[in-house]
N, C-alpha and C positions, 0 to 999 in steps of 0.2 A: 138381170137383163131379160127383158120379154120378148127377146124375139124379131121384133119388129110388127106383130102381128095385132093390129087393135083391138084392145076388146075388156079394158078396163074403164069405162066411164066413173065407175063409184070411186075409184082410187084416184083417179083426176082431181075429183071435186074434195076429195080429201087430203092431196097436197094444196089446193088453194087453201084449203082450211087450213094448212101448216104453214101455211104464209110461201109456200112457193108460188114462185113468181116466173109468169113467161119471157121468153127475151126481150130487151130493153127496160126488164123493173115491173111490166104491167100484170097486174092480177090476172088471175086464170079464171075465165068468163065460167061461171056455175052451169051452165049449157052446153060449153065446149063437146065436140063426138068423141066417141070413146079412140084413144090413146092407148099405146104401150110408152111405157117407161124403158126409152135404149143407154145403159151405162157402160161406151166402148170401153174404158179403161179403168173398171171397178167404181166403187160405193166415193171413190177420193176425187174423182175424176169429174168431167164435164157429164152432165144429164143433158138429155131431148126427149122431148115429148113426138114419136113418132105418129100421124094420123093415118087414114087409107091409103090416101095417094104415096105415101114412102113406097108401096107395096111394087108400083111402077119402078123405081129404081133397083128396087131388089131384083124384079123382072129382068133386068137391062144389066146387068152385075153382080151375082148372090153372096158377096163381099161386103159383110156387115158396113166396116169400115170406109172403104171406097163408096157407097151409099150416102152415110150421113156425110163424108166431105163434099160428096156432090151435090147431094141438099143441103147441104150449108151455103156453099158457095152461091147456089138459087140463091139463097135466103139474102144471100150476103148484097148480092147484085140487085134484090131487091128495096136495099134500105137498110136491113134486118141489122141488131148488132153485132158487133166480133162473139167471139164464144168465150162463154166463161171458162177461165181453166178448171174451177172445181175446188171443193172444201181441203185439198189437205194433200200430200205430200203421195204420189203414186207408185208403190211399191215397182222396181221391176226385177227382173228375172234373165238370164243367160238362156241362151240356144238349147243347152247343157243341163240346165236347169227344167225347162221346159221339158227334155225329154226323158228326163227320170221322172219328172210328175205324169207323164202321159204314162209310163211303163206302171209306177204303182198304182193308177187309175184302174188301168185295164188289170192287173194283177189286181184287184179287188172288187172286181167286174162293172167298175164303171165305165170302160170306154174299150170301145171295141177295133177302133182307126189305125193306121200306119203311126207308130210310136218313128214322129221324125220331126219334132220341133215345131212344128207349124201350130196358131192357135187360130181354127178352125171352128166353124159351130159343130162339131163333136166333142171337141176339147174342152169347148165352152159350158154344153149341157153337161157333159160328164163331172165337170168341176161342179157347178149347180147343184148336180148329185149328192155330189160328196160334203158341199160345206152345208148342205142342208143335214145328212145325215150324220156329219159331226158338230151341230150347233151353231156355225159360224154363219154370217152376214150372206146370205145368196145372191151375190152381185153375177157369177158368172167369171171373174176376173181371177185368173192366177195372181198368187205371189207366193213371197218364199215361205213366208207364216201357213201357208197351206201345205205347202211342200215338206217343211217340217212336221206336221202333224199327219203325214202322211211316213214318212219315214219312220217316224215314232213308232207306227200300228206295227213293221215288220214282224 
């Protein structure tokens, strides 16, 4: 997940080139402004292509989530289509779970925050971190397959 922050134009024109497609089916204009790639709920989950103007809501709310529901709902009231749910089955995870992934985060020095369940953009980069520097998909998203290979390292 990027953030929110635009500033990949080349990778845009690169999912058009992978046949991604904007909402309602239509190709991604080869011109389009540079984009971040937001994936609230991991690699399985729904994508948006966030532009500058997200940057205003994040202003207004620093709540990833709370964000894109409120530009969606724009989007929504605009015409725009329902969201797609996403490729594939979304892992999740307990209160419980979450807080022992934060604890052997930060015991491994990726994450520095209140070890209290919440998933936060500390939580978020710190996981980034880690599935980057264990090989895995860098969606940003918890699941238990990371929490596992985290427990493993003890």
């Amino acid at each position: 997940m990027a953030g929110g922050r635009p500033r990949h134009p080349a990778r845009q024109r690169e999912m058009g080139g992978l046949g991604r497609k904007a909402g309602g089916g239509q190709p991604l204009p080869a011109d389009a402004p540079a984009a971040s790639l937001l994936l609230p709920m991991g690699r399985h989950g729904p994508a948006f292509l966030a532009y500058a103007n997200f940057q205003v809501y994040l202003k207004w709310n620093q709540s990833l989530n709370y964000s894109i529901t409120a530009a969606h709902l724009a989007d929504r009231l605009g015409g725009a289509p329902a969201m797609d749910k996403g490729n594939g089955t979304v892992p999740e995870m307990s209160l419980q779970q979450v807080k022992e992934l934060q604890m052997l985060l930060a015991k491994r020095g990726y994450f520095s925050g209140e070890v209290d369940g919440k998933i936060g953009a500390a939580t978020r980069a710190s996981v980034k971190a880690a599935q980057l520097k264990l090989g895995l998909p860098a969606d940003s998203y918890l699941t238990p397959g990371l929490l596992e290979r985290m427990q493993a390292m003890r």
